[in-house]
N, C-alpha and C positions, 0 to 999 in steps of 0.2 A: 240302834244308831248312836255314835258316842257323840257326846257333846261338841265337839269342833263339828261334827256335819251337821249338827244342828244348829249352828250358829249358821253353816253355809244356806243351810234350807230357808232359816229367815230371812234372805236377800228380797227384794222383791220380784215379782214372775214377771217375766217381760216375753214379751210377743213381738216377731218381724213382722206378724201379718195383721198388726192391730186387732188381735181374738177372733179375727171374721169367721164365721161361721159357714158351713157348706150352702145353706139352706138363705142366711143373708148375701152369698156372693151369686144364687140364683136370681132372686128378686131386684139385686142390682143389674144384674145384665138386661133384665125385662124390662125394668125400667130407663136405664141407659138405650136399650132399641126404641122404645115408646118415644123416648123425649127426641131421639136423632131420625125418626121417621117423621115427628112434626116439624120439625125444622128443614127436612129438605120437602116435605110436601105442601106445606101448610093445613094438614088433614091430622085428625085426632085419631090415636088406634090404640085398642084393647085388646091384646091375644087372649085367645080364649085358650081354657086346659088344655083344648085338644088340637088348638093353632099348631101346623108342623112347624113354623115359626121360635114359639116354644118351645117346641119341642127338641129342634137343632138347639137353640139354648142352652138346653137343660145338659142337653149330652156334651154340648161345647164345656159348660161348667163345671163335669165331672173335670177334665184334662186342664183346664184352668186351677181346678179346688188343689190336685195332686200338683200343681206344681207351686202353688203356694206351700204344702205343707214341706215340698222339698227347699223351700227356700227359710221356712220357720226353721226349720230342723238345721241347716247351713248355720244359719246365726247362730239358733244356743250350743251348735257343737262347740263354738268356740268361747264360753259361758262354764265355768267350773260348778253349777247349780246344776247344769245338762248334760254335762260332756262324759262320752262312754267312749270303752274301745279304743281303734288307734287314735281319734278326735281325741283323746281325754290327751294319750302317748305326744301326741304333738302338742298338746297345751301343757305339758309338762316341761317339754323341750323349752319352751320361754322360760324356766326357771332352772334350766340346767340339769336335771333329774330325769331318771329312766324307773321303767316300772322293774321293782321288784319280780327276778322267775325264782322260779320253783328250786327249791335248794334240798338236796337229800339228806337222812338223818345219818347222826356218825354216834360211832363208840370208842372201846378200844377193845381189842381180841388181845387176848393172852395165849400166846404160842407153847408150847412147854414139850418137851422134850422126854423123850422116856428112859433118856440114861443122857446124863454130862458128856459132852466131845470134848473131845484135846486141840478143837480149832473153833472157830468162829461160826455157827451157822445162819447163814442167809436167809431171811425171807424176803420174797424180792417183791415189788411194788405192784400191787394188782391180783394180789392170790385172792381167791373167792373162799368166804365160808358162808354156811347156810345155817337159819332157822327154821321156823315151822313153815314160814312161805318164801321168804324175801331172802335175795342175796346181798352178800356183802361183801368189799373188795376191801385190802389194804392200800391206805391211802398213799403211804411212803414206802421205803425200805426200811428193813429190820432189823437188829441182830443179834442173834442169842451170844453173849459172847462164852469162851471157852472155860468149860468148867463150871456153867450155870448150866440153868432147865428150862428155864423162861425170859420169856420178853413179850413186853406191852406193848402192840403198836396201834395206830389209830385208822381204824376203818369208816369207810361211808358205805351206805347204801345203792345197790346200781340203781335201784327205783327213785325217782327225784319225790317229792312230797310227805305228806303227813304218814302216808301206810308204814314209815318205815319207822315210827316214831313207835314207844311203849313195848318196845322185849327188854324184858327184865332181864335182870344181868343173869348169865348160867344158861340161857335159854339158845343160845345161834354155839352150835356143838357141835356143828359138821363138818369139815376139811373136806370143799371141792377139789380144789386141784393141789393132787401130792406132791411133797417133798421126797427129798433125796434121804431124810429121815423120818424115824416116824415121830408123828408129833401130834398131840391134842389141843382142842380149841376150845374156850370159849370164851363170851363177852365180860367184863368185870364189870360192866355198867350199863345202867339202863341206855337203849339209845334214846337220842332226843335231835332236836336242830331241826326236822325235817319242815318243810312249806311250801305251802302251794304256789303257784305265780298269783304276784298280789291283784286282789280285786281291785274292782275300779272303785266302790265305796274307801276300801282301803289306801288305795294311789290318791284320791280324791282327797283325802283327810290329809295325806302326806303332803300333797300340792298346797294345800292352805296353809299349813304348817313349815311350809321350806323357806319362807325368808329369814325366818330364824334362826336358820344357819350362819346366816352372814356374820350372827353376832358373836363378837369376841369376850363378850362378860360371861358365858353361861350363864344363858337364861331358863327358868325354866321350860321355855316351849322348845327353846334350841334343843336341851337336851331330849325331851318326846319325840324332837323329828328324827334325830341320830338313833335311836331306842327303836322307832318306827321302821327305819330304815334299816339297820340292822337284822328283825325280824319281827313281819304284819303280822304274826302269829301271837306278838305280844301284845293282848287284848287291852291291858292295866298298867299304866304308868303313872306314880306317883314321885315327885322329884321332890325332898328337904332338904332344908340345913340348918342343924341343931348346933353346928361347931362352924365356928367362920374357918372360911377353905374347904372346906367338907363337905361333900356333894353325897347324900344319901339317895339312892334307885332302886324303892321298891316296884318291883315286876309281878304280874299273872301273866301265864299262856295260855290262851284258850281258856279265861276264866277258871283255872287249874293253877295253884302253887306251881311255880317252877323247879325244875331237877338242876340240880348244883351243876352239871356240864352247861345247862345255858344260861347261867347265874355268870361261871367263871369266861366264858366265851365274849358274852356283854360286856364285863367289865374291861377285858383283854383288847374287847375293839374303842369303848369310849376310853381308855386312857389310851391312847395310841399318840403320838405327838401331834400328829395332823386333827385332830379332833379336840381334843382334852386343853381349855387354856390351863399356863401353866402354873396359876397358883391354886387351882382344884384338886382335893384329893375326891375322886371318884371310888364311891361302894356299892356295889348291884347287892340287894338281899329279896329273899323273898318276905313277903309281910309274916307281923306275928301273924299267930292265928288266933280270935278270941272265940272260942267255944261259947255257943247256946242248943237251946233245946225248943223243938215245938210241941206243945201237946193244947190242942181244942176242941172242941162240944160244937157241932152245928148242926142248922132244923133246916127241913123243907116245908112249904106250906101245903096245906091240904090239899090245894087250888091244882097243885103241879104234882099231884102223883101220879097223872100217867106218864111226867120227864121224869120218875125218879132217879133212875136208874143210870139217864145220861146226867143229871145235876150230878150226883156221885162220882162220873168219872170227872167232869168240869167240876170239881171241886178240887179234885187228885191233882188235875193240872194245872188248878189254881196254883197250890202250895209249891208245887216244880217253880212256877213263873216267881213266886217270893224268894224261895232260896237264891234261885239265879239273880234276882233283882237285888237280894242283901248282900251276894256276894262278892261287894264292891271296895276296894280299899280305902278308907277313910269315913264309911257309911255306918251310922249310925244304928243299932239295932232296935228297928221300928216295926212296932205291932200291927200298930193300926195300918202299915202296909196289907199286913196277913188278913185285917179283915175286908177291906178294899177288895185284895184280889178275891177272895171267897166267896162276899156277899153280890160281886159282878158275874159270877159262876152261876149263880140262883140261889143260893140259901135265903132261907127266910130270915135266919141270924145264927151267930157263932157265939161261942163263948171261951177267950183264948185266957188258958192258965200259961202255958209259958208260949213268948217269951215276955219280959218285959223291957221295959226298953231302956238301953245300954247306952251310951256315948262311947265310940271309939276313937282313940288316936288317930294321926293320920298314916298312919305303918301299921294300923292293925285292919283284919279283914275277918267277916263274921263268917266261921264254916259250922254247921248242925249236923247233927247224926238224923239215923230217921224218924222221921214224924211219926206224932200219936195222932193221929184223925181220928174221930170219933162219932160215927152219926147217930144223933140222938132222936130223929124219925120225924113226922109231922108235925105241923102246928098248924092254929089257925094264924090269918093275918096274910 
């Protein structure tokens, strides 16, 4: 959860049906009959367990309880702490914004020819080439001009989402639908861009975050929500300014360095005139990168050796969960995370030789190669 939904989560929990419970709105109605029988009779009554009385009650109370819960459920949809779905889609409408769809990955196809014409050749908008699974169309028209072998033009993916993300450049080689020449294909660049329709975690962050648009100074949130809104896939937004006028935007996607197509894309959409005020100079990079190393010694107690085996692997996944958790831009390189997550795995105790702990900039991000884990067997204690 990133920290703006955690600020949202700290709001306080509120209830339409004052927390009533299934089991207190039964006991109110028993007693609600108890008290409205003494009062039109003048006679005291006590249903008993097996009173049919009661027992109408009870079964009334079910269709009572559900329609309390449908009227709890009414209220917090319109609560950005509860709101899912099209509820959330319409509580976004108050602030002017639509949910992020799914947008397909692009590259660019290099067309090439297998001998120079003496006219212009066409590629015309929509030719399909293929990789190992996914297609992919040219997004414009093309044209090789006369006397050349090649031309770059920019394709998307027909698949909308992430699948279409990660073929490396060389890899999509196929020419579906032929030309009137013969001509080879492939990608010069990795593709990248592609995304899912944004969650509602995701919309939900953006919804708390959209007043900030209003403003006209570039603020730092302003610019997260534009970065946001551009694309939910960018996990890591870091907004400085080391130089007055000079707006620095370091990016992660999906907790992954960014590919210089969605570096140049970012930048392309925040300086746009409608976006950019105009005494910003705007720069998307991706963070340095500060290199560390892990290497540790940890025991199990004698007490858990018939867990060994699972401690071992929850140990394994311990170290996954620290690299993920260090690999935060601006985050300091902290060990004693590494023993936290470890010693919550089960070890009895670790003994970490690297890393030690580093202080980073806020443009740098900590990446490790792989870990030396080391089990060094029982102990007592």
């Amino acid at each position: 959860m990133s920290d703006t939904l955690k600020k949202v989560e700290e709001y306080p929990d509120i209830s339409f049906i004052d927390a009533v419970s299934f089991t207190e709105l039964q006991e109110q109605m028993i007693k609600d009959y108890e008290e409205k029988y003494r009062e039109e009779t003048g006679k005291d009554v006590s249903l008993a367990q097996a009173d049919p009385c009661r027992l109408i009650l009870y079964s009334c109370a079910v269709a009572v309880y559900q329609g309390y819960q449908y009227e709890d459920r009414a209220g917090k949809m319109g609560l950005l702490k509860y709101s899912t779905g099209d509820f959330l889609d319409n509580l976004a409408a108050l602030k002017g914004i639509s949910r992020n769809e799914a947008k397909p990955a692009s590259t660019k196809i290099r067309f090439t020819l297998s001998a120079a014409l003496t006219r212009d050749a066409i590629i015309p908008k929509g030719v399909r080439v293929k990789g190992a699974e996914l297609y992919f169309e040219t997004a414009e028209r093309g044209t090789i001009p006369a006397g050349e072998l090649s031309a770059d033009i920019p394709a998307v993916c027909q698949t909308s989402g992430i699948a279409g993300n990660g073929f490396l450049a060389g890899t999509i080689t196929v020419l579906v639908d032929p030309q009137p020449y013969t001509l080879s294909v492939t990608n010069t660049e990795t593709t990248s861009g592609g995304m899912e329709r944004e969650t509602d975690e995701e919309f939900a962050e953006r919804i708390y975050l959209s007043p900030q648009k209003y403003s006209t100074a570039g603020s730092r949130a302003a610019y997260e929500y534009w970065v946001k809104t551009f694309n939910s896939s960018i996990s890591e937004c870091e907004v400085t300014s080391d130089v007055p006028g000079e707006v620095d935007i370091y990016i992660m996607v999906d907790n992954e360095l960014p590919e210089e197509t969605v570096i140049k894309s970012l930048e392309a959409y925040l300086t746009s005139e409608t976006l950019r005020p105009l005494t910003d100079k705007v720069v998307v990079k991706g963070p340095e990168v500060a290199e560390y190393e892990i290497a540790f010694t940890y025991y199990i107690r004698k007490s858990d050796m018939d867990m060994e085996e699972s401690i071992k692997s929850a140990v394994e996944t311990a170290c996954r969960n620290y690299i993920a958790w260090q690999k935060k831009i601006g985050r300091d390189i902290t060990p004693s995370q590494l023993v936290y997550e470890v010693m919550k795995a089960g070890a009895q105790s670790v003994e970490i030789v690297k890393p030690v702990y580093t202080e980073l900039a806020d443009k740098e991000v900590a990446v490790t190669s792989e870990p030396q884990i080391t089990y060094g067997g029982l102990r007592d204690g």
